[in-house]
C-alpha positions as CSV (number, residue, x, y, z in Angstrom):
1,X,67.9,143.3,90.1
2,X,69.5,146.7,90.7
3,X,67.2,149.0,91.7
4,X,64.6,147.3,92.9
5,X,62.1,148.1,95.3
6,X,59.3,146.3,97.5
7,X,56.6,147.0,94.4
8,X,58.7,146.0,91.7
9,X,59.4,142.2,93.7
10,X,55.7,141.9,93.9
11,X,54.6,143.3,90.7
12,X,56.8,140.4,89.1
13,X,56.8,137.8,91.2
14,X,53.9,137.8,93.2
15,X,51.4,138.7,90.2
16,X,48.7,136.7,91.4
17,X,48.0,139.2,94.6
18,X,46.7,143.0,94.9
19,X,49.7,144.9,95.2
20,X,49.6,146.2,98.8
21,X,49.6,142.2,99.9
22,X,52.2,141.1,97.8
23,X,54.3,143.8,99.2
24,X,52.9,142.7,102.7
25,X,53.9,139.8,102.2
26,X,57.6,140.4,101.1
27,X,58.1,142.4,104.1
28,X,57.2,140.0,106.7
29,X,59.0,136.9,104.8
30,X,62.0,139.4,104.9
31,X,62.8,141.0,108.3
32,X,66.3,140.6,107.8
33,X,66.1,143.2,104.8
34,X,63.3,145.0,105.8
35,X,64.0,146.2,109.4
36,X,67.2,147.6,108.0
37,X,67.8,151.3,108.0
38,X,67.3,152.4,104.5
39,X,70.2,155.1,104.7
40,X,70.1,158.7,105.2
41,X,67.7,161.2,103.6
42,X,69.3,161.9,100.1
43,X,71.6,159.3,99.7
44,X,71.6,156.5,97.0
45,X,69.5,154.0,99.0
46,X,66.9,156.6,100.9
47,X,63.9,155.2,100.9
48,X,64.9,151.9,100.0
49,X,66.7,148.9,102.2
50,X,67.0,146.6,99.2
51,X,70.4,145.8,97.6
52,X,71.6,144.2,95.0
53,X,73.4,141.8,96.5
54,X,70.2,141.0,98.9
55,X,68.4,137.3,99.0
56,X,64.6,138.2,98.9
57,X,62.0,135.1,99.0
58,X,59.3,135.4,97.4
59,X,57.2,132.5,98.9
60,X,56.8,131.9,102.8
61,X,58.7,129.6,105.2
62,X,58.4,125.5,104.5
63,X,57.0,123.8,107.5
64,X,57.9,120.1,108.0
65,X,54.5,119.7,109.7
């Protein structure tokens, strides 16, 4: 959804943890979007790396172990 940030992903769809460790978790199942630069102080996406456009998972990596 537009505008969206870490918290917001967790509160919905990762209800079932605290809040700092379903944002935790987002993070590390999404390098890709969160080791982006999140834009210059001031702009429209300071602060914040996510797009709209962005895939986030909300569940970890399937192992075929």
């Amino acid at each position: 959804m537009a505008g969206d940030t870490w918290q917001s992903i967790a509160d919905r769809e990762l209800a079932d943890m605290n809040a700092e460790e379903g944002v935790s978790s987002l993070q590390s199942w999404n390098l890709h979007v969160f080791m982006r630069s999140s834009g210059a102080a001031g702009g429209p996406k300071s602060g914040n790396p996510i797009l709209p456009s962005d895939v986030i998972f909300v569940e970890p990596p399937m192992s075929d172990a």
